[in-house]
RONULUM-22418 format. One record per residue: y, x, z of N, C-alpha, C, O in turn. Coordinates in steps of 0.001 Angstrom, whole numbers, padded with zeros to 6 digits, always signed. Layout:
N
YXZYXZYXZYXZ/...
% end
This chain:
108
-013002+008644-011261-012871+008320-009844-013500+006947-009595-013321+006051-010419/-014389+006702-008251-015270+005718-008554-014377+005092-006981-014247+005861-006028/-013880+003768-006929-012803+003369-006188-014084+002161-005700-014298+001261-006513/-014867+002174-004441-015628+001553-004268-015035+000625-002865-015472+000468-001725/-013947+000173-003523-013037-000588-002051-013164-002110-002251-013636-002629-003262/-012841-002559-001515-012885-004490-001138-011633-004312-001370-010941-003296-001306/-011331-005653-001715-009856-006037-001600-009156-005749-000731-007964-005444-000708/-010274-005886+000403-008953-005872+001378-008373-004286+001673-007234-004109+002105/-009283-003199+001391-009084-001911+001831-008489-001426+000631-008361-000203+000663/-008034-002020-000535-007493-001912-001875-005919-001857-001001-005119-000923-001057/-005747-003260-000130-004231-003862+000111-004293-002455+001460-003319-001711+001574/-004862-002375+001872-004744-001450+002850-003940-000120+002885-002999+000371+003509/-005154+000339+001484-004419+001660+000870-003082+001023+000040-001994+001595+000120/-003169+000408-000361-001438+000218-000845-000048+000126+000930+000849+000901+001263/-000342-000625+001303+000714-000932+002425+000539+000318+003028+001660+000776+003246/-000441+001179+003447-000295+002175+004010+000453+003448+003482+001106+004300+004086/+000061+003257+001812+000653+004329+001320+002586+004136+000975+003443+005015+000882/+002693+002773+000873+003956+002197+001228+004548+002735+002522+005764+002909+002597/+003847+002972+003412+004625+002956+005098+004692+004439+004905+005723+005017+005248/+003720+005094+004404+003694+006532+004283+004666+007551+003103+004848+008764+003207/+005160+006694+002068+005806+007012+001323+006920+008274+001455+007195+009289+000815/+007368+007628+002609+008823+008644+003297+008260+009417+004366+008894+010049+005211/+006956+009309+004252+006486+010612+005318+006995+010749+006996+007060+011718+007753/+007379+008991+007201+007593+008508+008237+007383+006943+008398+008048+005956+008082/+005800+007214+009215+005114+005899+009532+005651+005139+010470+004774+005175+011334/+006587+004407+010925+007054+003837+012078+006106+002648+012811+005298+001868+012308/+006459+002800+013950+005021+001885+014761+005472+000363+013771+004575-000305+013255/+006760+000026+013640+006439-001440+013290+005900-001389+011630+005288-002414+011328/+005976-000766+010942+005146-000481+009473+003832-000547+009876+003038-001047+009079/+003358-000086+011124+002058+000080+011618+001726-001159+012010+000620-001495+011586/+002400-002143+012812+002037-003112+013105+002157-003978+011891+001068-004338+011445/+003011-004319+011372+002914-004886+010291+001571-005286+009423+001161-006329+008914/+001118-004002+009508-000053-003579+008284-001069-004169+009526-001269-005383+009531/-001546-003544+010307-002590-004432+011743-001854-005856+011521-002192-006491+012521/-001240-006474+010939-001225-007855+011483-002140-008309+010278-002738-009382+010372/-002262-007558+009195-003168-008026+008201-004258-007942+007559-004789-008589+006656/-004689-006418+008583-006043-005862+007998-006911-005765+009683-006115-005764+010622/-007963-005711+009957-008402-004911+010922-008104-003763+011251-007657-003224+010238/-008089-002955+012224-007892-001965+012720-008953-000835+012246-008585+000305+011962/-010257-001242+012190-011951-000122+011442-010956+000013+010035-010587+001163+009800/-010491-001055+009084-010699-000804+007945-008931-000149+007868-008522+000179+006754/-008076-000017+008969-006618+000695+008788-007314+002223+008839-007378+003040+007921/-007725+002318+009963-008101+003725+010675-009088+004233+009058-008482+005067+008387/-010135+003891+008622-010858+004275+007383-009757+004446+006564-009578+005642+006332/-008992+003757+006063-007930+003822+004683-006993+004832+005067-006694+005669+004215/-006400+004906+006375-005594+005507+006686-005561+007000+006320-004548+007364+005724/-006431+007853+006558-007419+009088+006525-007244+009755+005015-006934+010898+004678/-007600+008465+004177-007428+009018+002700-006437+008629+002197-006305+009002+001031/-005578+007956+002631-004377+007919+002115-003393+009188+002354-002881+009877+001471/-003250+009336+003795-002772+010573+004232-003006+011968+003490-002204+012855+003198/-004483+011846+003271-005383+013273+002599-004826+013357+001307-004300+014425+000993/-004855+011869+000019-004670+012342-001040-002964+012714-001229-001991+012479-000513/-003083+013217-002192-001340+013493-003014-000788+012356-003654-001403+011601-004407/+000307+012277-003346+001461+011253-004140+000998+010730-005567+001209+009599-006006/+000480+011526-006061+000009+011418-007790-001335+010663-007542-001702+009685-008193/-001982+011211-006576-003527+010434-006609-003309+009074-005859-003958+008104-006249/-002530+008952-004920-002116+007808-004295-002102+006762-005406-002870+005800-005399/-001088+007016-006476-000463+006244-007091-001452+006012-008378-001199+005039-009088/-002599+006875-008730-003614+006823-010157-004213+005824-009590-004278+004714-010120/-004811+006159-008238-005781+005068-007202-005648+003697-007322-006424+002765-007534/-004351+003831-007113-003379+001821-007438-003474+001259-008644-003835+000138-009000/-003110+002166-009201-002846+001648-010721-004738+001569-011298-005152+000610-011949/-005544+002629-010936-006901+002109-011750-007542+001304-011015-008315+000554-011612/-007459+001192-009662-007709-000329-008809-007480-001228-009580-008327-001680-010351/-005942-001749-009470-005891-002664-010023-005946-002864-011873-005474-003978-012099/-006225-002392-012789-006767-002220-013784-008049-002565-014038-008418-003127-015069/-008773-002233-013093-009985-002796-012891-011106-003685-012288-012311-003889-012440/-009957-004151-011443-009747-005863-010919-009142-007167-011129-007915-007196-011034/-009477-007770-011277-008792-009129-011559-008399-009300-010337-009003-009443-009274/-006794-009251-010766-005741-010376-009437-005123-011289-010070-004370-011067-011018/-005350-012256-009666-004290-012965-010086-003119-013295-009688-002821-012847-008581/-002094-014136-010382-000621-013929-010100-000133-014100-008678+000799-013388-008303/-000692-015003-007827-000806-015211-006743-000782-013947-005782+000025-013568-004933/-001876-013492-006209-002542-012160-005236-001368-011091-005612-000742-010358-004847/-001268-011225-006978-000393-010166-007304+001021-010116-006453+001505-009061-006043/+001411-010981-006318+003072-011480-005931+003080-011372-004020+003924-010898-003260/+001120-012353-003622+001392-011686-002053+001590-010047-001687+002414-009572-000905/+000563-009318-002509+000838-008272-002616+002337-006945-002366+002459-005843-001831/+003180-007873-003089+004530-007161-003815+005143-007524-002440+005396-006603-001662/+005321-008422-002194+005899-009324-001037+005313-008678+000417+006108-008557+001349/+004049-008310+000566+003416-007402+001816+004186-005863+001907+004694-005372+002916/+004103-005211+000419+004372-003712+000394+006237-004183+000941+006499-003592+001989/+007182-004880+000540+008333-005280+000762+008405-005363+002092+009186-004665+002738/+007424-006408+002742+007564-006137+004461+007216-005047+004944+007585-004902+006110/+006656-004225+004517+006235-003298+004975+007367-002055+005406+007373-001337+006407/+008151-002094+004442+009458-001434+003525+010831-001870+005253+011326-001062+006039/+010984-003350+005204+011491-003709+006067+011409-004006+007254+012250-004620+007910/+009951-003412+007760+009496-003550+009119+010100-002717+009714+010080-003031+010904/+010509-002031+009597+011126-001016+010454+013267-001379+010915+013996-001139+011877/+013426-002016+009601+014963-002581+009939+015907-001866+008500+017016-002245+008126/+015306-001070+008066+015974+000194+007067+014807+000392+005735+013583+000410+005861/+015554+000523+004521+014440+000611+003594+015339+002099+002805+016478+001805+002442/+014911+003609+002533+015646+004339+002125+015354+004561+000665+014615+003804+000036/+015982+005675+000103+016081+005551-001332+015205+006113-001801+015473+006285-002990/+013398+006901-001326+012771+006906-001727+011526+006047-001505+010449+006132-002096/+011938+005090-000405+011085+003785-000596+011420+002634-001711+010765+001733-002236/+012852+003144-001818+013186+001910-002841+012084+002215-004200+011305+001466-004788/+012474+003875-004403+011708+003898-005653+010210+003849-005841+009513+003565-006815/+009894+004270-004423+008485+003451-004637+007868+002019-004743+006755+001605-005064/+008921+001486-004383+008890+000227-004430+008721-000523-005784+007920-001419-006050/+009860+000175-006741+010307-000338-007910+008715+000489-008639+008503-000176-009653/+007701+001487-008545+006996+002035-009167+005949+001116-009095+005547+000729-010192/+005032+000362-007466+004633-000391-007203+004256-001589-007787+003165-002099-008041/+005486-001941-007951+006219-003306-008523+005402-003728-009774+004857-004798-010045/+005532-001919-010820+005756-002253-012152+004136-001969-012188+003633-002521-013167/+003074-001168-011283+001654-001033-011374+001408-002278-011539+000944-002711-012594/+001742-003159-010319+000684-004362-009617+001512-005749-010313+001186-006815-009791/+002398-005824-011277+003126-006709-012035+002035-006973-013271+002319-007738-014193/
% end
């Protein structure tokens, strides 16, 4: 799989696939994520995040970042974005938690 993304559409597809996790995008998960990416590069990420499967979602992340240098910094804003993302809405449920904790242990 040839993952020909920028950073920023890397963080994109992660927070999106975060908001999408529970298969309920709420407008403030939505805003959230627009407060940090453009809107061209939400609407592009958005599309294939939606399209792929849970399993490819999650190979995507993990060989992204495998094959990028982040450093601890990036790594930790990261963890800390998918988390707001989680709590933008007011409620975080028990299969966001575990995506959360899966996340965590990719991008750690």
């Amino acid at each position: 799989m040839n993952l020909n993304w920028t950073k920023k559409e890397f963080e994109t597809y992660v927070l999106l696939y975060a908001a999408h996790c529970n298969f309920l995008e709420t407008e403030e998960e939505q805003n959230f994520i627009l407060s940090k990416v453009d809107e061209k590069t939400f609407h592009k990420i958005h599309n294939e995040v939606v399209i792929d499967s849970d399993e490819e979602n999650l190979n995507k992340i993990q060989q992204y970042i495998s094959e990028n240098k982040f450093t601890q910094e990036e790594k930790e804003t990261l963890i800390r974005d998918i988390k707001n993302v989680f709590f933008a809405d007011g409620s975080v449920d028990i299969l966001e938690k575990k995506v959360f904790s899966i996340l965590k242990k990719i991008i750690s």
